[in-house]
C-alpha positions as CSV (number, residue, x, y, z in Angstrom):
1,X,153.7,135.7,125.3
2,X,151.0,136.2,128.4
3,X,148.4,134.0,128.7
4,X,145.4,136.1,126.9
5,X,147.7,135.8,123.6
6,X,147.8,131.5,124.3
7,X,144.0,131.7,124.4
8,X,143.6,133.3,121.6
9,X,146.2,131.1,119.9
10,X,143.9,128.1,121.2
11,X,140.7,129.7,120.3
12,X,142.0,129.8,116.1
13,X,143.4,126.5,116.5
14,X,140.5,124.6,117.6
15,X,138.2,127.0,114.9
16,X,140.4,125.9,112.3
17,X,140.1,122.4,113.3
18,X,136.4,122.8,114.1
19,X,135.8,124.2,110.3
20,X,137.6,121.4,109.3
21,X,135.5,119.0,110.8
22,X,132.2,120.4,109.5
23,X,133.7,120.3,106.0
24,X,134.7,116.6,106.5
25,X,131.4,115.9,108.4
26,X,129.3,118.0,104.8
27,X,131.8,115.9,102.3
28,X,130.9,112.7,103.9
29,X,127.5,113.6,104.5
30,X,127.2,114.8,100.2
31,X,128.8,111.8,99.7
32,X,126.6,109.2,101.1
33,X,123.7,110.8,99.4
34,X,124.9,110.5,96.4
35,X,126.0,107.4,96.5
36,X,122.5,106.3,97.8
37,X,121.0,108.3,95.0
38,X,123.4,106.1,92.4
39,X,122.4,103.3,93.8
40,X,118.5,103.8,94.6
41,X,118.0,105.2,91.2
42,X,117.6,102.3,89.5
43,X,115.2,100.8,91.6
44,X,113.0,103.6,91.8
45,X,113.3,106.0,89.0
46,X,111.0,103.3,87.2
47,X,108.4,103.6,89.8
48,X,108.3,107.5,90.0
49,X,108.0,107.1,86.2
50,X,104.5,105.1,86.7
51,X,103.7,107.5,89.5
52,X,104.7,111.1,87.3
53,X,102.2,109.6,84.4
54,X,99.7,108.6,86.7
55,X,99.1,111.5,87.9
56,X,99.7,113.7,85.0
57,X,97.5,111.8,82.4
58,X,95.2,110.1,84.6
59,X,95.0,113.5,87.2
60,X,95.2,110.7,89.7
61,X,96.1,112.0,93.1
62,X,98.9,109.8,94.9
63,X,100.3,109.6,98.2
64,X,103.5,107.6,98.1
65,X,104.9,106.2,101.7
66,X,108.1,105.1,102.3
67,X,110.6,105.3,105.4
68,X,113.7,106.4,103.7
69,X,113.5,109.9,103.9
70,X,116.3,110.7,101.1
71,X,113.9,108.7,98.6
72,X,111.2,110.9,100.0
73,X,112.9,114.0,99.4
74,X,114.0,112.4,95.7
75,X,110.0,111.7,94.8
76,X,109.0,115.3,95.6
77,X,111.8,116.6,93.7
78,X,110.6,114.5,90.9
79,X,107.1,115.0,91.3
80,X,107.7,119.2,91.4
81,X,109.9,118.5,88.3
82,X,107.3,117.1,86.2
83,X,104.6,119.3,87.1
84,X,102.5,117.0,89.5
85,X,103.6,117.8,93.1
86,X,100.1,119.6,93.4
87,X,98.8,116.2,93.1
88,X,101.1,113.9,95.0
89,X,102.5,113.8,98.5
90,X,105.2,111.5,100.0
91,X,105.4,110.9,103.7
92,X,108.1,109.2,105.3
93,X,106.7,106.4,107.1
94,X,106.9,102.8,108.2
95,X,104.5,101.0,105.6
96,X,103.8,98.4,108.0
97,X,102.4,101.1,110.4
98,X,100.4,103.5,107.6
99,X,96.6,102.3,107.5
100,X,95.5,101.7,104.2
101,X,92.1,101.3,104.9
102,X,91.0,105.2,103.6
103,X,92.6,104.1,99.8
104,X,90.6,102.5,96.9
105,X,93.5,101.9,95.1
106,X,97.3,100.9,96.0
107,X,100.6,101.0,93.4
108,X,103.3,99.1,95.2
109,X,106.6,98.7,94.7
110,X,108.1,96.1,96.8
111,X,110.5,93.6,97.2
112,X,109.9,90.2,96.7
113,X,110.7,89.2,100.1
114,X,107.8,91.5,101.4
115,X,104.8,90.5,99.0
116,X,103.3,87.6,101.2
117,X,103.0,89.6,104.1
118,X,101.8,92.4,102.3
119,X,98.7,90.1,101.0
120,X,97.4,90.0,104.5
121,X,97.7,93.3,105.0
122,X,95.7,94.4,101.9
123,X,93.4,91.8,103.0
124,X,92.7,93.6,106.0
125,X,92.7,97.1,105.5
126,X,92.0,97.3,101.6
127,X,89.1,98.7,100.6
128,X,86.7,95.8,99.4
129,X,86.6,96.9,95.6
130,X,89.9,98.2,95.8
131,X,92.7,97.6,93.4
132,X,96.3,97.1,93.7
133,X,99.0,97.4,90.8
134,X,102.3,95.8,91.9
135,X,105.0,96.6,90.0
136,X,108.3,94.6,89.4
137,X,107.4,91.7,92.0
138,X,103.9,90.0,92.2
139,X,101.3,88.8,95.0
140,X,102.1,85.3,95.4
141,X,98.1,84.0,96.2
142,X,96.0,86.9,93.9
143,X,95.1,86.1,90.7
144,X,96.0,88.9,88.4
145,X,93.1,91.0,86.4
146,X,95.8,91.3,83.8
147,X,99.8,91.8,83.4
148,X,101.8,94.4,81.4
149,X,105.0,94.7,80.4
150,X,107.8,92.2,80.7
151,X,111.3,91.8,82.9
152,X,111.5,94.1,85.8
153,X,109.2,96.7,84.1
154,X,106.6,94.0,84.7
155,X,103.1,95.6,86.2
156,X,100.8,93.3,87.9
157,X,96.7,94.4,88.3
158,X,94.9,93.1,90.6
159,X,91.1,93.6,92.4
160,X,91.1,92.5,96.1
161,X,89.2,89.2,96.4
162,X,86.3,88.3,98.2
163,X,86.5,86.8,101.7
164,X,85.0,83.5,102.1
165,X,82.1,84.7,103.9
166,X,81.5,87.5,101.2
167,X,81.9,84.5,98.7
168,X,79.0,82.5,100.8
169,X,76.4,86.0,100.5
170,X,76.6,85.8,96.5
């Protein structure tokens, strides 16, 4: 055996290895989706729910942020499924570094964790008649406008109130 025949001995070894890899490197990869899918699904599929029928009954337009990009990917797959991706868009992005300030109205769905620091934010960049629905978890200092629904399907409405120097004008 010369030496070109070794090569080429070499050359399907490490391609057989190498397509072994990728496939290991696409199961894993298939995997972990998934499994983030199994386990995001609960917490979200209730949310795109609200979304989907907000914009298909209300012909609302949306623009969901979020900085997972799989759950980005799963919103406009759900949105195109239910006929509404014309009217929605989903950006992957850091919500603590997306300006609100161009929205009237904001749906949230947070963790609990987040909601005090999200107050200050809506504060600040909020339009000043704007409205915020937060569902599952609510803002701890707003009063609520009114609540629906009950356990974790619990929607809270609110209208952003008015700073103490707007208070002083009326």
């Amino acid at each position: 055996m010369d030496i070109s025949d070794k090569l080429q001995e070499s050359d399907k070894s490490n391609s057989k290895s190498g397509r072994y890899l990728g496939l290991a490197l696409v199961g894993i990869t298939g995997g972990v989706a998934v499994t983030l899918s199994v386990i995001a699904a609960p917490f979200i599929a209730p949310a795109l729910r609200k979304v989907v029928a907000a914009a298909r009954e209300a012909k609302l337009k949306g623009v969901g942020v979020e900085l997972n990009p799989w759950l980005v990917w799963y919103s406009r797959w759900v949105a195109w499924r239910n006929g509404v991706s014309s009217s929605t868009s989903f950006i992957t992005q850091d919500l603590w570094k997306f300006n609100l300030q161009q929205y009237h109205n904001v749906v949230i769905f947070g963790v609990e964790e987040m909601m005090p620091e999200l107050e200050s934010k809506l504060v600040q960049e909020l339009q000043q008649d704007g409205c915020v629905v937060a569902c599952r978890f609510p803002l701890p200092s707003w009063e609520p406008v009114a609540t629906i629904g009950e356990g974790i399907d619990t929607v809270w409405l609110y209208r952003k109130p008015l700073t103490n120097s707007q208070q002083k004008q009326l």
